[in-house]
Structures are given as C-alpha cells and as structure tokens.
N, C-alpha and C positions, 0 to 999 in steps of 0.2 A: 682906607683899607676895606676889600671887600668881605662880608658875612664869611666867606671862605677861608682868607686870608687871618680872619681873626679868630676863626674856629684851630686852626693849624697852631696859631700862637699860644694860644691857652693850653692846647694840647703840650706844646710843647716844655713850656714852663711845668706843669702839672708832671707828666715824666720825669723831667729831671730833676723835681722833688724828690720825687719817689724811686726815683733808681740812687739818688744819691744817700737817702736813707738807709735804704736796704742795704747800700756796700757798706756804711759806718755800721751796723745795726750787727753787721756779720760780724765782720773782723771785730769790733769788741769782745762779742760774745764768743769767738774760735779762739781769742787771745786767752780770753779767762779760762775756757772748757782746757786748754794744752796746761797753761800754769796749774790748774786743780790736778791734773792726769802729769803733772812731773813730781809734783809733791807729793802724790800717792802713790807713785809706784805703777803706772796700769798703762800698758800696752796699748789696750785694746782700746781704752779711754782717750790717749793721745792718738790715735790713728782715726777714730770718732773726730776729733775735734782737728786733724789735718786734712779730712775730708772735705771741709769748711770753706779750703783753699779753691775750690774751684768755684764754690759762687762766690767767694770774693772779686775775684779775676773775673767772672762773667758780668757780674754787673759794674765791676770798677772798669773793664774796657768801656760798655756802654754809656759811662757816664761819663769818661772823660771824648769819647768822641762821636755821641750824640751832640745833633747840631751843626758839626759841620760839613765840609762840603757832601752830596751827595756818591762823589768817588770814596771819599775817604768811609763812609756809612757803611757802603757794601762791602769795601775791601775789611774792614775789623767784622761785620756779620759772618763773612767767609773764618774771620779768624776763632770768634765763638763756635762756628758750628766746630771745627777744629778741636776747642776746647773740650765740647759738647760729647765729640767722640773721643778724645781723650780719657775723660769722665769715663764714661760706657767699654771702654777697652780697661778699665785701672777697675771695673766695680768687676770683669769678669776674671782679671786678675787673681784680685782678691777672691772669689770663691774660689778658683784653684788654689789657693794656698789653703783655704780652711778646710777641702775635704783632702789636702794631701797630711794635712798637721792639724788639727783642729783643737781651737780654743775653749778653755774654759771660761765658761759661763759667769758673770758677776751681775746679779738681777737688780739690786741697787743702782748700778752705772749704767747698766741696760736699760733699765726704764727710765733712768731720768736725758739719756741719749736721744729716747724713743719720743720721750712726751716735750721736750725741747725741741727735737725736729720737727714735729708737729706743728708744735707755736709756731714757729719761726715760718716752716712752709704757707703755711692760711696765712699769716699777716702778710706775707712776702704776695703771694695767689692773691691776695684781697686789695694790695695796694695796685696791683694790675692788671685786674679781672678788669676796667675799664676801657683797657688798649688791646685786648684779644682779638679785635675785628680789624687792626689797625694792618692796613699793606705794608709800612716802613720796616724791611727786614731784619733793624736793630729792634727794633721793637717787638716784633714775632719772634726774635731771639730768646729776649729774656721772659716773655711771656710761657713760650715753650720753657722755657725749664724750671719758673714757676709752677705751671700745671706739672710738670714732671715731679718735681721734689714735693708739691702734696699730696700725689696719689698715694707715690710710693712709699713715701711715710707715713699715712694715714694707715694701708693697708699692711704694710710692715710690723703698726704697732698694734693694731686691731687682732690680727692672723697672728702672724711668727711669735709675736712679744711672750706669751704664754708658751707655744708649741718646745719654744730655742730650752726651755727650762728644762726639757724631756731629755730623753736621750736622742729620739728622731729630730733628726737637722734637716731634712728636704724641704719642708717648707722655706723657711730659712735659704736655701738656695733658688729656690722658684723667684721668691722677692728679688734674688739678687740678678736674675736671668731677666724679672720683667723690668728691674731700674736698668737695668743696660741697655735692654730692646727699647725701652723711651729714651735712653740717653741716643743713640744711633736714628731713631725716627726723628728726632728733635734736630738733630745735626742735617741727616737729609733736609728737610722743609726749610731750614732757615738757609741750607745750600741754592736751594731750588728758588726762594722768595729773593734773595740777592741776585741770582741772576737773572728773575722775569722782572724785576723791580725797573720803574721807569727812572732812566737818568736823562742829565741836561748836555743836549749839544754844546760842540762846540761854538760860543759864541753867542747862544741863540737868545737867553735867557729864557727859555719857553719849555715849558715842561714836554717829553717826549711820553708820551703815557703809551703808544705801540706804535712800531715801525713797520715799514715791508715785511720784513724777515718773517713777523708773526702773523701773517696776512695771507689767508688762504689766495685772494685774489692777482695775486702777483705785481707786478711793475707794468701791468697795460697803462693803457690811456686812464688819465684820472680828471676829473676837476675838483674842485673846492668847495667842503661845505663848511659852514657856519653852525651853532646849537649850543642851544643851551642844556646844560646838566646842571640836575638839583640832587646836594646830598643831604644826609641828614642835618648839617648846619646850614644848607640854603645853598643859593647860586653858585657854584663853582665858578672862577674866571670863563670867558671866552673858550671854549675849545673848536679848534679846526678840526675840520677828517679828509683825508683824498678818499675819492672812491669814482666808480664810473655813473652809479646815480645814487637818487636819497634812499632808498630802500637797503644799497650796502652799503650806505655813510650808515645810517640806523644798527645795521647787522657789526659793523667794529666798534660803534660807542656802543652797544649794550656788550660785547665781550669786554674793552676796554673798562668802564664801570657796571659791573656787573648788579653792583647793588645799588647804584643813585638812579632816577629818573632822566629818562631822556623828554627834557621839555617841549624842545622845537629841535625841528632841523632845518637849514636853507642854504640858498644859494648868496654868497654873499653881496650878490647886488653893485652899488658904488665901491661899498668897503675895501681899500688894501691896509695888508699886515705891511705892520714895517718890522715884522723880524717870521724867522723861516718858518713858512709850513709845512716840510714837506712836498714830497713830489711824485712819492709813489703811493700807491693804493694800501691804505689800512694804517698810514700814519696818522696820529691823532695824538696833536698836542694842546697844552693850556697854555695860555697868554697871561700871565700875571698880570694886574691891572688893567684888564681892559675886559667890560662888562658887557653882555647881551643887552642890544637896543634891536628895534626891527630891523632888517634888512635897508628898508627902503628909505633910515634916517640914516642906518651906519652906522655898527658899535664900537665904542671909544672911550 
C-alpha cells in the first residue's frame, strides 16, 4: 500500500468515527430535549428539539453511505445539499410565522436551547475541523454545516440570547436571515463540489481527477506525460496528463492539485499503462498502485 493509499485509509476510518458519533450524539439528545418539551407543555421547546431532525438526517446519510462507490457519494452529496436547502427554506419559514404571530418568550428554555446548541455545535465543528481541506463532497457536506451550526449558534447566543428578552425582535430575525443565507451557501458548494468531484471511468480503475471538458486546451493533438505529485502524506500513485508539451502537462496538474507539489514531470519513455489514460488534452488521472520510478527504468 502506497504512503497515499494509506493516508486515505486512515482518513477514512477516522470520519466515519466521527460522523457516526455525531448522528448517535444527536438523535439521543433531540430524543430527550422532545420528551422534556411534551411533558412540559412547550411549543416552542419541541420545535427546538425537532429542529434536531435535520442534522440527524445530514450526518445519518453521510454515515451510512460514505465509503462507497464513488457515484453513489456524489449522488447522496447532491441529496444533503437538498437537505441543506431545505433546512435554510424551513428557518425562513419559521421567521414568517414569528413576525406574523410572535412567540412568547420563556428565558429558562431559551437559554438552555441556546447553550446546548453551542456544546453540541463546537464538539460537532471540533470532531471535523480535521476534514475541512478535504475535496470529497460528502465530506465538505457535513463540514459545511458543521461550520454553519457553530457560528450561528454561537452568535445567536452571544447577540439575540439577551436582545429576544426585550420587546425588540430584529435581532432575532437577522440571526435567522443569516442561518438560512449559510444554510443556501452551504447547499450551493457542496452542489458545485459533487459535480467538479473526480469520478472513476468506466472500467478503468484509475482515478479521473480532470478531463477535456475542463481543459482550456481542447481535444488537439496530445501525448503523454508521466509525474509525480507529493501531498501532504507523501507520493500520490502515478498520475498521467495528455497535453501537447511539459509546460501544459505542469499547467493541468497544478490546477488539477492545486495544493500538492508537482515533483517531476516526463515523458513516459518505455513505460505502457495497462489501463486508460485518456486521450484528450487536460486529462489527468491516478494509477492506484503503481508508483513513480525514472522514466528510463519504468514505473510499476
């Protein structure tokens, strides 16, 4: 297994620690918060803790279909951001209902709503503050609404928490205008990261990391380069690039990884792939197992 290979692995166990945490961690705690809010009587308490429902559902999708195939990854990413905007359409909802009918105030269940959501957000942000940089669109999912649900909470209890006791509510609405503007930003991006995300040909086993389509250089004449890329756990497999020379093989892998090192680039020499490169300008895919050697011995 190469240093890459086994960086992705760890990663991956590591995530699905920690998304499967968070979805049991939720739903306990939305369970208990509805059972306290039936037994007392509070409206406003149970709709707090059915609000719960939607990071249940965001990180129970992620956890039950992270890992596998990489169609199935983008298509449930598509279905969080969905949720994502769901979310952000239900919180603008809800302030129409409050400035058409507006609730009384209960400062006991409001603050303990307030400094609850808090915990829960930071621990929730803190278990995935690790995967923030990560390209995998399930994973930029729930990190986006991670950051989302601690800002918004934090500033919600900081600002509003005191203001909502007044008679003036506009604060109180601003928070709720800027939880929906990140629940809607949050939804774009992880819409946008599913569909630049690299998927696997058919057949090919080899990672497609950009194709033509994205390639300012079009479908001319191309050859084949070879290179190696270092990320922050070390040599990524083999990646190929078409291009017409080494200067725009260099120009698609530095867009294609914009943040690993471009170590070498070359011409492959002896070396043939036994599975597909590509054949137009600006494809640039990985070779799972099969590692940079010189040119002139042939990587294998």
């Amino acid at each position: 297994m190469t240093p890459s290979e086994r960086h992705d692995a760890g990663r991956d166990r590591a995530y699905r620690r920690a998304i499967w945490s968070i979805t049991a961690g939720t739903f306990l705690f939305a369970f208990g918060q509805a059972a306290w809010a039936v037994s007392s009587g509070s409206a406003q308490f149970l709709k707090d803790a059915i609000d719960w429902i939607y990071t249940v559902l965001l990180y129970g999708i992620a956890a039950l279909v992270f890992g596998r195939s990489a169609e199935v990854e983008h298509l449930f990413a598509l279905v969080i951001a969905a949720v994502l905007a769901v979310a952000g359409a239900h919180t603008l909802y809800d302030l129409w209902s409050k400035i058409v009918d507006p609730r009384p105030i209960d400062p006991g269940l409001l603050g303990f709503s307030a400094a609850s959501a808090i915990l829960i957000g930071y621990a929730t942000a803190g278990a995935l503050l690790g995967f923030r940089h990560d390209r995998n669109p399930l994973i930029k999912a729930t990190w986006l609404s991670a950051r989302n649900d601690a800002i918004t909470t934090t500033v919600s209890a900081l600002v509003t928490l005191g203001v909502r006791l007044a008679p003036v509510r506009w604060p109180e609405y601003a928070m709720d205008v800027l939880d929906a503007g990140l629940a809607f930003q949050a939804a774009i991006a992880t819409a946008r990261a599913s569909r630049s995300s690299p998927d696997r040909g058919p057949g090919a086993g080899d990672r497609v990391v950009s194709s033509a389509s994205h390639a300012p250089g079009g479908t001319g004449m191309t050859k084949l380069f070879i290179a190696r890329v270092r990320g922050p756990a070390g040599d990524r497999p083999l990646v190929t690039v078409r291009a017409a020379a080494e200067g725009e093989a260099r120009l698609f892998l530095e867009a294609a990884y914009p943040e690993d090192e471009i170590v070498a680039v070359a011409e492959p020499g002896e070396w043939v792939s036994t599975s597909e490169t590509g054949s137009a300008a600006g494809d640039v895919r990985e070779h799972p197992g099969v590692d940079w050697q010189s040119p002139t011995a042939g990587p294998g």
